[in-house]
C-alpha positions in Angstrom: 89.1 111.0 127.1 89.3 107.6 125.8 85.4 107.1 126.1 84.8 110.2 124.1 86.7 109.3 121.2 84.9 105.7 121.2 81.4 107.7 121.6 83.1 110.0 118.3 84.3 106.5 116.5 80.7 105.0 116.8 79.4 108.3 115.6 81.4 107.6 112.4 80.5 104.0 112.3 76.9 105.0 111.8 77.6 107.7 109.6 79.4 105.4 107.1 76.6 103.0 107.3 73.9 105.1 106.6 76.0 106.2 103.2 74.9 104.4 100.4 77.3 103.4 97.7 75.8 103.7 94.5 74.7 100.8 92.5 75.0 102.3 89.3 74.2 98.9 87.3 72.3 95.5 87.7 72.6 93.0 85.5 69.8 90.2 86.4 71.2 87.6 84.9 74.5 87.2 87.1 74.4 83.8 89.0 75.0 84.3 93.0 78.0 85.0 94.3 79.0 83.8 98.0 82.1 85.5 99.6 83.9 83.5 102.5 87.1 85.3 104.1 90.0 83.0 105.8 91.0 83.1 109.4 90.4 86.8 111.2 88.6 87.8 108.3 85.0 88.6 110.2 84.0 91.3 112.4 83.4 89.8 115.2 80.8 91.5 118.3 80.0 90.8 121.8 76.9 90.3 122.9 75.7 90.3 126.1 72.2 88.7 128.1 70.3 92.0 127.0 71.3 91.8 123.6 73.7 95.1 123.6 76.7 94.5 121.6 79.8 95.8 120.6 82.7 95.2 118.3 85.7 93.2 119.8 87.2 91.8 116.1 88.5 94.2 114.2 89.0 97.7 116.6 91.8 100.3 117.2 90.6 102.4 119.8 90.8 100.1 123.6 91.7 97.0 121.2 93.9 95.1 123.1 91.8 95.4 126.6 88.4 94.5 124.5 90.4 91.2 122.8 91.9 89.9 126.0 88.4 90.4 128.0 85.8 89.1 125.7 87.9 87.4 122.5 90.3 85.1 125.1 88.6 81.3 125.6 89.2 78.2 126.7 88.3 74.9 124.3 85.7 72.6 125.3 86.8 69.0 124.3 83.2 67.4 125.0 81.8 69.7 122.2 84.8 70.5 120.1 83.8 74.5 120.7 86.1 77.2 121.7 84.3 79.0 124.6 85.1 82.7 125.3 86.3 83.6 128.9 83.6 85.8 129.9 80.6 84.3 130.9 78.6 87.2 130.7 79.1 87.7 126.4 78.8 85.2 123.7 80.2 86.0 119.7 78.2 87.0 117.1 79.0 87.9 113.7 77.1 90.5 111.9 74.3 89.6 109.2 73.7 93.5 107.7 74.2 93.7 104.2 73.5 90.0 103.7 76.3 89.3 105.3 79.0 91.3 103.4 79.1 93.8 106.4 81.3 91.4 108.5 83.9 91.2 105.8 83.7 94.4 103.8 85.9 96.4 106.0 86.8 94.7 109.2 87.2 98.4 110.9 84.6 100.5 110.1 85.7 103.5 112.1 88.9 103.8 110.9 89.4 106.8 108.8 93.2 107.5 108.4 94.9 104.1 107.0 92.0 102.3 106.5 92.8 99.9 103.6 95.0 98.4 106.8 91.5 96.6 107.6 89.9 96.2 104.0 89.2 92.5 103.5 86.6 92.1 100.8 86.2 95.5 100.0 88.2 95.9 96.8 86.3 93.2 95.1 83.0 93.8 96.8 83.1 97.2 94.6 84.7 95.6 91.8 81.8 93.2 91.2 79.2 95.9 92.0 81.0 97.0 88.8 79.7 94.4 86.8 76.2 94.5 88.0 76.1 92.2 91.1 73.6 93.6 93.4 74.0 93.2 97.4 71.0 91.0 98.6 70.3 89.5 95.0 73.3 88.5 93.3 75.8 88.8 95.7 76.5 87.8 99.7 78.8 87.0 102.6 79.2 84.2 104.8 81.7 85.5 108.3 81.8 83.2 111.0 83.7 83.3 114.4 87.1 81.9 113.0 88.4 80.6 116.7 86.3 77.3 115.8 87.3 74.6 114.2 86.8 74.6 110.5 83.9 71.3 110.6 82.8 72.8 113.8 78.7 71.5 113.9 77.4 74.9 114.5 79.4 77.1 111.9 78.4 74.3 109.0 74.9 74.3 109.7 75.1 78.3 109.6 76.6 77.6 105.9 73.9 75.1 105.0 71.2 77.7 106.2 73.3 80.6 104.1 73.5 78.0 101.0 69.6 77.6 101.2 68.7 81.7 101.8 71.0 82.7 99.1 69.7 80.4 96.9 65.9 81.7 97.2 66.5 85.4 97.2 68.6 85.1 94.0 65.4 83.0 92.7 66.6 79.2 92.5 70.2 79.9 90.6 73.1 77.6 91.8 75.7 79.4 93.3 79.4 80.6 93.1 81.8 80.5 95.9 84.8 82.4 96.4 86.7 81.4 99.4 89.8 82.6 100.9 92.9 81.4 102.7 91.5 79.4 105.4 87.7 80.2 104.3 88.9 77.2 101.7 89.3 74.7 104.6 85.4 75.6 105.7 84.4 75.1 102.3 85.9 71.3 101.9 85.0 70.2 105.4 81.5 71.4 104.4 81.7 69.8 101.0 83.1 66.6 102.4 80.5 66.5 105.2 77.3 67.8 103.6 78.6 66.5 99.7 74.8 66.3 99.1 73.4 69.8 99.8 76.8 71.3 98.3 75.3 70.0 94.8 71.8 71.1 95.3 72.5 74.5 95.9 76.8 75.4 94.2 77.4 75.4 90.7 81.1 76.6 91.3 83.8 77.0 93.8 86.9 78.8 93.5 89.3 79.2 96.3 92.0 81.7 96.0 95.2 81.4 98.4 93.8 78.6 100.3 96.5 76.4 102.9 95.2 73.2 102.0 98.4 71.4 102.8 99.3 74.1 106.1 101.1 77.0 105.9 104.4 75.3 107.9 106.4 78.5 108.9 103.8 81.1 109.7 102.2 78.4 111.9 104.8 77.0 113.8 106.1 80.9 114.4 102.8 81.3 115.8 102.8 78.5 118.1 105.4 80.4 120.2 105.5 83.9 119.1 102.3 84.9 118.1 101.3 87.0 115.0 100.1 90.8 113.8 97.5 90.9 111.3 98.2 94.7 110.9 101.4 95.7 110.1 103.1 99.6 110.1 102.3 102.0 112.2 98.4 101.2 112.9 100.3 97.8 114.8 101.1 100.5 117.8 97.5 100.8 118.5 96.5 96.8 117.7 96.4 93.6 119.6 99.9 93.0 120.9 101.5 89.6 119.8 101.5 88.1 123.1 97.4 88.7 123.3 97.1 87.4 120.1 99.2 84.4 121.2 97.0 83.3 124.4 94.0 83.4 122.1 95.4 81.3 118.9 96.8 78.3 121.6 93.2 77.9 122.2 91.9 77.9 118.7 91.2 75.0 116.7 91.3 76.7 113.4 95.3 76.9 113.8 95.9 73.6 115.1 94.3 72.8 111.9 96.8 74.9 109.5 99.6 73.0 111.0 101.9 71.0 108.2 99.6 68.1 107.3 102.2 65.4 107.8 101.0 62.9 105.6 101.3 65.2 102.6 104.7 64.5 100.4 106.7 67.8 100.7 109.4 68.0 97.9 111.0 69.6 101.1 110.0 68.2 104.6 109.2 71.8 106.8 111.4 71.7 109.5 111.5 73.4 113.0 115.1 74.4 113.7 117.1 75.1 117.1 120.4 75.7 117.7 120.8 74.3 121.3 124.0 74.0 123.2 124.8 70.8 125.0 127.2 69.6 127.5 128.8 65.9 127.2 129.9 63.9 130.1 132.7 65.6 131.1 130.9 69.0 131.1 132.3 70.2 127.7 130.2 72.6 126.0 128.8 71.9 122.1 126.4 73.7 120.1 124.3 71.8 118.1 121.1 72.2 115.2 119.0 70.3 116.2 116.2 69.7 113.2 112.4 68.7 114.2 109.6 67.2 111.4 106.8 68.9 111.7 105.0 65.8 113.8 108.4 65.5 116.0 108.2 69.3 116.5 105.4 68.8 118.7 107.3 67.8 121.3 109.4 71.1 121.4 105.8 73.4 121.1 105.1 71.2 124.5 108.0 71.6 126.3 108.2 75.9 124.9 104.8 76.6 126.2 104.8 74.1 129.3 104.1 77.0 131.9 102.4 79.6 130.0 99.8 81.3 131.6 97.0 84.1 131.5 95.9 86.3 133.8 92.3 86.9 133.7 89.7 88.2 136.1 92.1 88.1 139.1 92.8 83.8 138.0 95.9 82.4 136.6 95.3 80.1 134.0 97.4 77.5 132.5 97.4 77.7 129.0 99.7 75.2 127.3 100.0 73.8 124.0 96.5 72.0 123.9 96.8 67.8 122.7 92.9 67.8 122.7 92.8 70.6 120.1 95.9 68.8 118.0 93.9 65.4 118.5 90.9 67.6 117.2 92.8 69.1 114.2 93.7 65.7 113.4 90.3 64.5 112.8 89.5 67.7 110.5 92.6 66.7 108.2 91.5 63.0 107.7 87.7 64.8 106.8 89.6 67.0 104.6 91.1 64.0 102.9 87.9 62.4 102.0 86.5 65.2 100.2 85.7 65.3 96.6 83.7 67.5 94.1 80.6 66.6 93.5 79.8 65.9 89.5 77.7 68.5 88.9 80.1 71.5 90.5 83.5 72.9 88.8 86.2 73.7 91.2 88.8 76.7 90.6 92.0 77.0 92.5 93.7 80.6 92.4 96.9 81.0 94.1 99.3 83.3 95.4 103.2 83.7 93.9 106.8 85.4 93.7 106.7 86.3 97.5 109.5 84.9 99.8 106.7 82.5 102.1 107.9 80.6 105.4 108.9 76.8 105.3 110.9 76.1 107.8 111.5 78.2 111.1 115.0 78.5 112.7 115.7 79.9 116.5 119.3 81.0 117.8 122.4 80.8 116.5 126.0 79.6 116.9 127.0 82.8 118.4 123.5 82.7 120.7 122.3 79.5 121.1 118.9 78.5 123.0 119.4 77.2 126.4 115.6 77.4 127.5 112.8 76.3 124.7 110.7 78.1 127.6 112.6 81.3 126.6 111.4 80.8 122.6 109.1 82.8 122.9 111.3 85.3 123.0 113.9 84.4 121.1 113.0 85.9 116.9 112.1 83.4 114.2 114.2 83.5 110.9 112.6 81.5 107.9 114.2 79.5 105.2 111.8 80.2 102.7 110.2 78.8 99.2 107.9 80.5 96.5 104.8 81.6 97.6 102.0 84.3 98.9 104.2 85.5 102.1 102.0 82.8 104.3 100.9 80.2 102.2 103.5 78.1 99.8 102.6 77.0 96.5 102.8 73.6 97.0 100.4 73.7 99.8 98.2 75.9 97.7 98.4 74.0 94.6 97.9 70.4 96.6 93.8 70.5 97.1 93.6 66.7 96.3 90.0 67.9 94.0 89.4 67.2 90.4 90.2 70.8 89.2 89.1 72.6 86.0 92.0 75.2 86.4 94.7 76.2 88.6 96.4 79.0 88.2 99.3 81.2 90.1 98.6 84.9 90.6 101.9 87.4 91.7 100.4 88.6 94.9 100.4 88.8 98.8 98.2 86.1 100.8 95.9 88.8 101.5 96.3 91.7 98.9 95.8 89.5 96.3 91.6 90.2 97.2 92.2 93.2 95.2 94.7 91.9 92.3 93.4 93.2 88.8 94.9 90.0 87.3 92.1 87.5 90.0 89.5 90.5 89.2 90.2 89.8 85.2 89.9 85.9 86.2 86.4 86.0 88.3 84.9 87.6 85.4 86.0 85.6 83.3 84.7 82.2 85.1 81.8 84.0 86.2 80.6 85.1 83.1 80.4 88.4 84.1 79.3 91.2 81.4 80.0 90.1 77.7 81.9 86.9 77.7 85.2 87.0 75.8 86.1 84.2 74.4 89.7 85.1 73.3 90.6 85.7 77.1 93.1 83.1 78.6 93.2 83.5 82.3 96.0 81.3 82.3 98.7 84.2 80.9 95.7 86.9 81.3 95.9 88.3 77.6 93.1 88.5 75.3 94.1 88.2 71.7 91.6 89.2 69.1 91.9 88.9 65.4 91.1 91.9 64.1 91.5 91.4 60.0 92.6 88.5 57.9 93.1 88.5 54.0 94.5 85.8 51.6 94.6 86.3 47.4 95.6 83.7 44.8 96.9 84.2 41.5 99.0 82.7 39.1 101.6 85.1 37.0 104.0 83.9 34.5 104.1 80.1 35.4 104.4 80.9 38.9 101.7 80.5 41.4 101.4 83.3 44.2 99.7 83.6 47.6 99.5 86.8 49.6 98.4 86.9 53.0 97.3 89.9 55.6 96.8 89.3 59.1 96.3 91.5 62.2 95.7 90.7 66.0 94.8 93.1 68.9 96.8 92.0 72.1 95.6 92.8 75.4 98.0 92.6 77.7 97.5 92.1 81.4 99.0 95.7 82.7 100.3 98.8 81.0 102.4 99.7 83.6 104.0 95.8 83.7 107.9 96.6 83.3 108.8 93.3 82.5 107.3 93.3 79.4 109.3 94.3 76.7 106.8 94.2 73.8 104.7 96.7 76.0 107.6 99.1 76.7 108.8 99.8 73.1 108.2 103.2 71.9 108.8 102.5 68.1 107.4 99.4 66.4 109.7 96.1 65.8 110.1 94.9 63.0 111.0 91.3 62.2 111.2 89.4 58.4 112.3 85.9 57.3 112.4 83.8 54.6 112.6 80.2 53.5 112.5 78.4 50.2 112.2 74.8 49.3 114.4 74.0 46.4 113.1 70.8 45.3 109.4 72.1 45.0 110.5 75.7 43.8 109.1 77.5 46.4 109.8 80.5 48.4 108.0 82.8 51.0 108.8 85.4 53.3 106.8 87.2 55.7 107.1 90.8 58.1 106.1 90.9 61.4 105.5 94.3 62.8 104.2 94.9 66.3 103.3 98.3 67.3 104.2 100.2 70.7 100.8 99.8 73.0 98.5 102.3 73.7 95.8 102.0 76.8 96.8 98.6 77.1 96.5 97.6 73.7 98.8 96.0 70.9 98.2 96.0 67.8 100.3 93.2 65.7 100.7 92.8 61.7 102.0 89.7 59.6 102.0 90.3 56.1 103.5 87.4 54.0 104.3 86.4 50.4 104.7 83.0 49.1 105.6 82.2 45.5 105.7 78.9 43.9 106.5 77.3 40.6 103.2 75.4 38.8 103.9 72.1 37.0 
């Protein structure tokens, strides 16, 4: 049964392939566009000596059995790679589509639910929109997210994709959009290869990106594991605990661990409360409160026997020094970086969400006796603003020369398909007419729409009249919080002021009008009168 409705899936998967969305407009003079997704953002497929493949990274149907026995690996100190399991399979990531097939939609066979696994898509259609064309004007760069971000082979992938997207869009320097932990990639590359990042990138914007760690979701993950799916399609994903034995043998999370040299305004902390026993056997309980390097120690002691199963062998799989020695390279390359002259950085980041900080285990009533028994044991979170995994402050903290940075409402991922970041790409890509009255920072465009002014003098006195209207965009008719936006009948506002010793008085009336399709339409009309000497 269950091979049947993989043979059906695969049947779809073809189906939806051969289905082509329609390109309804091309404009030729867009500048490339290169999207790279953050950590489990890239369909992933294994291939095996004959060159038959199959999906392993994203799948619902048999994905827990295909991620523990082709996505499970070991790392390989000597060469800094992560090193699948099965000898007989090695990871590829998809190229079709110019590589916006790998992170389009990381489960093309899904059907029912299937914005669950969208990662691009929303703004892969939206910029079709504005007449970027797939192959020409805009590409993807996915890329087996187990390594290390300045892991040799995946940046001289990116240097080969910097140079290929470059010619087939005809010489024009090229944009970057990174996400999350595609940011990371980026800098290592930038602070590695500073020279061929000029040649061929005009801009780089990096949306959500942990430059500074994302402290709570990390440390959680270090001894619970995480879900990348969430609702009901999680009772047919990879369980935690297989997700778990793979990420304690990644590089790429030892590397969004709290950097510790960066100065929090509120040192993350890992949190236990413990119950001790004093000399004469009395019983205490105790929080005890670890820094993020101190906590170490605990993810050592919590994950001391933990072991895998695979192929018939137990293997030891404990929290991995070589990796964290590793990881600790990558930051201090990280921390070199800087932005070339001739390319503009962006930074776009993720707010009003309740992110992880710090992680607590137990409690006064049940405190932890066994950190081997963590594991099991639930996280709770004090947490700070942020995207729901990555805090501002880590966000905001890229240690670049910066031409904006700006906070977006939204969640780590979702905000991919944010109208407000839509609205703010176009902008700095100078996609279709430019508007120059738009302000990404508070995302409304204001436009003068008329302006009149009349002198004349009457009876000694000199007068002035003046007439001016604006047209207000405003970021979302449907924003509640916005007050101007929900009143149905216009405001009215007047006031007046004179000047004795000159003999001078004016008054003016502001009236703004209730919006219409996302429009406001604003009138000042003022009157000053003066007396002439």
């Amino acid at each position: 049964m269950a091979v049947l409705l993989e043979e059906i899936a695969q049947s779809v998967e073809i189906w939806l392939k051969l289905i082509k969305k329609p390109q309804s407009y091309v404009d030729p003079n867009l500048d490339p566009v290169l999207l790279v997704p953050g950590i489990a953002g890239s369909i992933l497929n294994a291939v095996d000596d004959n060159g038959r493949g199959e999906r392993v990274w994203v799948r619902i149907i048999g994905a827990d059995y295909k991620f523990r026995t082709k996505l499970w690996s070991r790392f390989d100190p000597s060469t800094g790679q992560t090193v699948s399991l099965d000898p007989k399979t090695h990871i590829v990531v998809p190229e079709e589509r110019y590589g916006l097939h790998a992170i389009d939609v990381l489960d093309p066979e899904m059907i029912i639910g299937r914005d669950c696994v969208y990662y691009f898509h929303d703004m892969i259609v939206e910029m079709m929109k504005w007449g970027f064309q797939e192959g020409k004007t805009l590409f993807g760069f996915g890329y087996d997210f187990r390594q290390s971000n300045r892991f040799q082979e995946a940046l001289e992938r990116f240097a080969a994709k910097l140079e290929a997207v470059y010619t087939a869009s005809g010489g024009k320097k090229i944009n970057i959009i990174s996400h999350s932990m595609g940011g990371l990639l980026v800098k290592c590359f930038m602070s590695l290869h500073s020279d061929i990042f000029e040649k061929y990138v005009q801009n780089w914007i990096a949306i959500a990106a942990p430059f500074q760690g994302a402290p709570g979701y990390i440390s959680s993950t270090f001894l619970n594991g995480m879900s990348f799916v969430e609702g009901w399609e999680q009772n047919f994903f990879i369980s935690k605990w297989s997700m778990h034995q793979l990420l304690i043998e990644c590089p790429s999370i030892y590397e969004l661990m709290a950097c510790p040299d960066f100065q929090w305004e509120h040192n993350p902390l890992l949190e236990i409360w413990r119950e001790k026993h004093d000399k004469d056997g009395n019983s205490n309980i105790v929080l005890e409160s670890y820094s993020p390097e101190e906590s170490v120690s605990i993810f050592k002691e919590a994950l001391s026997s933990n072991t895998v199963t695979y192929d018939g062998l137990d293997i030891p799989l404990p929290f991995n020094l070589e990796i964290l020695q590793w990881a600790c390279e990558t930051r201090k390359i990280l921390s070199c970086a800087k932005v070339p002259s001739q390319v503009k950085f962006y930074n776009i980041y993720g707010t009003n969400l309740e992110t992880p900080h710090s992680v607590c285990y137990g409690s006064v009533e049940e405190p932890v006796t066994d950190l081997e028994q963590l594991k099991f044991v639930k996280a709770r979170y004090v947490c700070v603003d942020g995207d729901g995994t990555v805090p501002v402050e880590s966000a905001m903290a890229d240690g670049l020369t910066a031409e904006a940075r700006i906070g977006v409402p939204g969640e780590h991922r979702g905000i991919l398909c944010e109208p407000h970041v839509f609205r703010i790409l176009k902008h700095w890509l100078k996609a279709g007419d430019p508007d120059p009255y738009y302000n990404p920072l508070n995302d409304y465009v204001i436009l003068p729409t008329a302006f009149e002014m009349e002198k004349h003098k009457e009876k000694g006195l000199q007068v002035t009249s003046l007439k001016e209207e604006w047209e207000i965009i405003c970021r979302d008719s449907n924003d509640e919080d916005n007050i101007i936006i929900n009143n149905r009948k216009p405001l009215v506002s007047s006031i007046a002021v004179s000047d004795q010793s000159s003999l001078t008085e004016a008054r003016a009336t502001v009236t703004l009008h209730p919006q219409s399709e996302g429009k406001q339409h604003i009138e000042l009309n003022a009157i000053s009168v003066s007396a002439t000497v």
